[in-house]
BASE-217016 format. One record per atom (N, C-alpha, C): residue in three letters; x, y, z. Coordinates in steps of 0.02 Angstrom, whole numbers, plus 50000, padded with zeros to 5 digits. Each point is the difference from the previous one (the first is absolute). Example, Ala and Ser with C-alpha at 12.3 -4.5 7.8 and 13.67 -1.06 7.14 Angstrom:
ALA506604971650390 ALA499555005950000 ALA500455006050000 SER499825005349964 SER500425005950003 SER499615005550037 
//
This chain:
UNK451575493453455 UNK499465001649954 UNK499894994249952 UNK499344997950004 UNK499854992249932 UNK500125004549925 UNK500194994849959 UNK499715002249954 UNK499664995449951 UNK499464997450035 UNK499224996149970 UNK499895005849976 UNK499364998649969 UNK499465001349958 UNK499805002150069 UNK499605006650018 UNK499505001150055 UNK499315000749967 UNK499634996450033 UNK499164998849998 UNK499775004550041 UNK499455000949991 UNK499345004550036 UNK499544998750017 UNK499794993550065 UNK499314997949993 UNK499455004450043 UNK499475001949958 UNK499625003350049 UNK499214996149992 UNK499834997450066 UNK499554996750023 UNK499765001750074 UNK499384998950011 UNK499785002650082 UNK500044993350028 UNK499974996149971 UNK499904992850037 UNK500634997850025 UNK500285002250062 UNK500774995249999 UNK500324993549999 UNK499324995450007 UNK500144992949992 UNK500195000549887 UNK499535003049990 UNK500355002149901 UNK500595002450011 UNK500065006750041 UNK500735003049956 UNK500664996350067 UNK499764994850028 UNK500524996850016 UNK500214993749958 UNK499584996449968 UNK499904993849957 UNK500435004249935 UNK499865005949984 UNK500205001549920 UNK500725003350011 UNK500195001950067 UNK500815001250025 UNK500244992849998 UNK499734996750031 UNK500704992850030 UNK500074996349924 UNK499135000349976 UNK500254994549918 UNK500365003449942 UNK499835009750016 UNK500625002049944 UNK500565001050023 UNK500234999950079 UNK500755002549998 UNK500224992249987 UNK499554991650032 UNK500424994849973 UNK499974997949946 UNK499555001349971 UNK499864996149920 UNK500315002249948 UNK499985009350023 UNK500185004949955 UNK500575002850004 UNK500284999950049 UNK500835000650021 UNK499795010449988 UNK499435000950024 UNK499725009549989 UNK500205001850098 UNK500145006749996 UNK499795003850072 UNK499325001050005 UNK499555000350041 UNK499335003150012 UNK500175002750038 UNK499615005849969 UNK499715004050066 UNK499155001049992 UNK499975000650079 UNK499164999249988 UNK499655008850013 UNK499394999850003 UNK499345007150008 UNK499394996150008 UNK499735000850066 UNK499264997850000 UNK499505005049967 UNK500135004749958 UNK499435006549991 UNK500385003849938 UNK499305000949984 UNK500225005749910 UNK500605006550025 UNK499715002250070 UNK500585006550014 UNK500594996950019 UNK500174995250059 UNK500424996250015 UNK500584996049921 UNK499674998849955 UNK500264997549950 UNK500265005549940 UNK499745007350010 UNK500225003049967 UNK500705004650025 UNK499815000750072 UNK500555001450046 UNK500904996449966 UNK499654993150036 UNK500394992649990 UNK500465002649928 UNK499584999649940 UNK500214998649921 UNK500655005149999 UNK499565007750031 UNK500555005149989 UNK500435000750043 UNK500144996750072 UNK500544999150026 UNK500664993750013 UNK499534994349938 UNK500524994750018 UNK500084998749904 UNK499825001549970 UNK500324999349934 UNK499654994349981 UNK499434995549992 UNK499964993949971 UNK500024999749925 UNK500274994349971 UNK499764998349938 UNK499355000449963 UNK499704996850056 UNK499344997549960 UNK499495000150081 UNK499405002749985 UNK499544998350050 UNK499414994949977 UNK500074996650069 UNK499274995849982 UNK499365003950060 UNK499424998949970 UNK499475005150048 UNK499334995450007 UNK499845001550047 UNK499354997650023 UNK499315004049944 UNK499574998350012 UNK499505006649970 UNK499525000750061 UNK499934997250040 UNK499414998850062 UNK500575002650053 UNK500365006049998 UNK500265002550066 UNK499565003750050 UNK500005000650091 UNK499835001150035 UNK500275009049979 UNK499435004350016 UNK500015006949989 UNK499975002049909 UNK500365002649948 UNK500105000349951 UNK500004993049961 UNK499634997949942 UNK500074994649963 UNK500744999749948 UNK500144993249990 UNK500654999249952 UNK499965004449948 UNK499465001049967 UNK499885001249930 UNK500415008450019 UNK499705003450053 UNK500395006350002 UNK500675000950011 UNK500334994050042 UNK500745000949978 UNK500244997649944 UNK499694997449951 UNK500534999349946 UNK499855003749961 UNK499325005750011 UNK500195007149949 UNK500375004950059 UNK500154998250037 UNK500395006150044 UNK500914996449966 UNK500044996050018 UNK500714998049941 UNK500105000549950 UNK499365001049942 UNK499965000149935 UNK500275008949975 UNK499725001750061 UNK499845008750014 UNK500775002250007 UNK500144996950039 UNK500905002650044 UNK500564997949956 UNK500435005549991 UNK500455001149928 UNK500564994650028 UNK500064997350037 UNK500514996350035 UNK499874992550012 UNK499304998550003 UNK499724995449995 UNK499614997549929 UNK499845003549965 UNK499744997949950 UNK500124993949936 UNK500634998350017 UNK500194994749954 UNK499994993250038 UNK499744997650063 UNK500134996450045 UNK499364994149983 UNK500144995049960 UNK499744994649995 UNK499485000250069 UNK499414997150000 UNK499514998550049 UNK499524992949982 UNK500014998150033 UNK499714993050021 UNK499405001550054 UNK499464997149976 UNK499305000350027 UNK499914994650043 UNK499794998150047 UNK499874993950022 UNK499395000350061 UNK499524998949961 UNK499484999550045 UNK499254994449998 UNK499635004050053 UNK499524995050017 UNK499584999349922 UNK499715007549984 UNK499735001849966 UNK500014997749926 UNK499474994549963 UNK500244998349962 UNK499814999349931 UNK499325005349992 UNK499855002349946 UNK500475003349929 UNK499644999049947 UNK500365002949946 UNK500075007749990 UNK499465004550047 UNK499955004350019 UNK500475002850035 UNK500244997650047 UNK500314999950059 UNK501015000949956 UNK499994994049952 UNK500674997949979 UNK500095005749964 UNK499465001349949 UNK500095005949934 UNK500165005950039 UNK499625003450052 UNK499955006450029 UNK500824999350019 UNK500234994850026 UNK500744999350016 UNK500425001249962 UNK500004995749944 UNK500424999549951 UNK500085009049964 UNK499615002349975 UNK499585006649966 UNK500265005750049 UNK500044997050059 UNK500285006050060 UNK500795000750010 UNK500464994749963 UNK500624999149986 UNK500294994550059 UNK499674994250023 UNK500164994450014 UNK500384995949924 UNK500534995650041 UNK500324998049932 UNK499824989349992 UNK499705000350053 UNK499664992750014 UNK499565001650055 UNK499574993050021 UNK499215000250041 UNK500104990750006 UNK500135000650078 UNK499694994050030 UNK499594997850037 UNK499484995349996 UNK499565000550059 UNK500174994950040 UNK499675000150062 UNK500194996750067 UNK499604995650012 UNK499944994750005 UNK500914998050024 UNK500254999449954 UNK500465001849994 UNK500655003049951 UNK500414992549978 UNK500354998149920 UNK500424996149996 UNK500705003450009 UNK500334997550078 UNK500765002350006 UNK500194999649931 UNK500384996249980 UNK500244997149966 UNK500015003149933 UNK499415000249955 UNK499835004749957 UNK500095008150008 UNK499775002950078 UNK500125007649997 UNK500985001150018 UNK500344994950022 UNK500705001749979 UNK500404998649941 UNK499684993849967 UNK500125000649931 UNK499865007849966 UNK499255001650018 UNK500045007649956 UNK500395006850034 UNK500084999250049 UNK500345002950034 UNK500835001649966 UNK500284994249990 UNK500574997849971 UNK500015003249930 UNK499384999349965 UNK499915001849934 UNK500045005749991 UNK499605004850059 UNK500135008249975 UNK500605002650040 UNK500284995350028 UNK500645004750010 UNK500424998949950 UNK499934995249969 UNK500554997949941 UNK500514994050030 UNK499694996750045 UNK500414992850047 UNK499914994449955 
//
């Protein structure tokens, strides 16, 4: 059994949630686990324990924005840092995030580098 930090990336794109596994398990010394989909990722959250999820908002079937009030919602999930990272890159787009209990908002293409620095930051790393 690890005991990293486990991540949560949920993205439909797998060329993304393979890029944001390999640069956080090497950069970040984190476990990922991945979810291509809002149901798939809520499944995921409540059966593998992550720290912190990062979410798409442009998911295939259900949009991001609804899983991170379905985590916000779930008594088990609700304290779970979330990280935004998407195409979408209006102030509209960031606020409705933020306001919906996202705890950061990146847009894409994304700075690695910066979203594991904050990454680091809300776990307390």
């Amino acid at each position: 059994m690890s005991n990293k930090t486990k991540l949560l990336v949920v993205d439909d794109d797998p060329g993304i949630r393979d890029l944001l596994k390999q640069f956080l398990e090497k950069k970040g010394g984190y476990e990922v686990v991945v979810a291509e989909s809002a149901d798939d990722g809520l499944r995921t959250a409540l059966s593998a324990r992550p720290q912190l999820v990062v979410v798409d908002l442009m998911l295939t079937g259900r949009p991001g924005l609804e899983l991170i009030h379905d985590l916000r919602g779930h008594v088990d999930l609700k304290h779970l840092p979330i990280v935004v990272c998407s195409a979408r890159q209006s102030i509209v787009d960031r606020l409705e995030c933020l306001d919906g209990g996202a705890s950061a908002f990146f847009s894409k293409p994304m700075d690695l580098e910066a979203m594991r620095r904050k990454i680091d930051e809300l776990l307390g790393r």
